[in-house]
Steps between C-alpha positions, in 0.01 A plus 500: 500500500304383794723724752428843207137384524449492867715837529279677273181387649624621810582832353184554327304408861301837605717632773252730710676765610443898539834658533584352161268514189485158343794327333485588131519206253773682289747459842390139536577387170855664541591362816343165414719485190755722463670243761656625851785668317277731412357659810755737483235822409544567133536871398210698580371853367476640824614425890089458581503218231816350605375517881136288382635298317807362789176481738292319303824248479527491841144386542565242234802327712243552786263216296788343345606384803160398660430309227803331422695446867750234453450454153673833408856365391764680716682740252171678417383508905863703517389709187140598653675598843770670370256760291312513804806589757603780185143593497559639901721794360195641386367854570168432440284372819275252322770346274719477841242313666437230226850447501466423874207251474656362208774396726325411756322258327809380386649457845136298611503298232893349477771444740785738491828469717584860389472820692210603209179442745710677820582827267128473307311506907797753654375745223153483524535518851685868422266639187213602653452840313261412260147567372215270577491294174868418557453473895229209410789336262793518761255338790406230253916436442529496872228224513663265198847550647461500919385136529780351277777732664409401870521124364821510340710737706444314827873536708675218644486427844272739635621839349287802398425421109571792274201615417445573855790682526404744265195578596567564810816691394306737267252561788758627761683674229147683338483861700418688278189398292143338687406376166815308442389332873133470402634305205715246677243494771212392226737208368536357900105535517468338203710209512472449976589154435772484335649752727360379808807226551730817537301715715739491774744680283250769329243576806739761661569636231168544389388665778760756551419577098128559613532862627625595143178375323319737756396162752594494844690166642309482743156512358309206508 
């Protein structure tokens, strides 16, 4: 009773938040009580419905887990993330990038030895075509799941962690698109010091990707 009552004051907290109107009290009381088995979307009249309703789940494992942390037994924390790593598949931009904060305040908030956080950051490193409201969502994903990711995928003995790896990877291999390098180059800016340990391996490359952003290397 005490861990219902503390989830559904969390749930019923005013979330302020424009890309999303507010979470209705009919989708509360469902999640809060149907139990996790039940955040599997139930049949909906149309794909519109069924898409509001799956984000307005998504932002209820968002609170769920900011309110709960490490009380949240285990078998529903792999409930919540599995509906959110299903929820990726989806066409639709918004519903996409709820599934990707979802996660990534999954990945912030408990310690996995799984691949899950490497996938969630290699993806939002590659989906960058999106509209603003969705852009807004993917950078705050970025921000939840960076810090946590830099932490826990430190290499032994020296090497070049992972995470590094890939960004610097999808910068040498991005040719074709300056908005696909404006997006990797806003997560660096964003986040200088947790990449600033492996600037020897990404400042090269980083300035050879300068001319294709319309920047010249050797402008100060």
């Amino acid at each position: 009773p005490a861990l219902l009552e503390r989830l559904l004051g969390a749930l019923f907290h005013e979330i302020a938040d424009p890309t999303v109107s507010p979470l209705p009290a009919e989708t509360i009381a469902y999640a809060a009580t149907a139990g996790p088995s039940a955040l599997s979307v139930r049949a909906a009249t149309t794909e519109a419905a069924h898409a509001e309703f799956s984000v307005q789940v998504l932002r209820a494992i968002v609170v769920l887990v900011e309110a709960l942390g490490d009380a949240m037994p285990q078998q529903h924390r792999r409930v919540l993330m599995r509906y959110a790593w299903t929820a990726l598949r989806s066409g639709r931009e918004l519903h996409k990038a709820w599934a990707y904060v979802a996660l990534g305040r999954f990945t912030s908030f408990y310690d996995h030895s799984s691949r899950l956080p490497m996938q969630v950051y290699v993806l939002l490193l590659k989906d960058y075509k999106v509209d603003e409201p969705a852009r807004v969502l993917l950078r705050r994903a970025i921000d939840l799941l960076l810090p946590g990711l830099s932490v826990r995928s430190q290499s032994p003995n020296g090497r070049t962690p992972q995470w590094i790896k890939w960004t610097k990877r999808l910068v040498v291999q991005e040719h074709s698109s300056s908005d696909h390098l404006f997006h990797i180059w806003r997560v660096l800016a964003a986040h200088p010091l947790l990449f600033y340990p492996a600037r020897s391996q990404l400042v090269l490359t980083l300035v050879n990707s300068l001319s294709r952003i319309g920047l010249s290397p050797s402008r100060s």
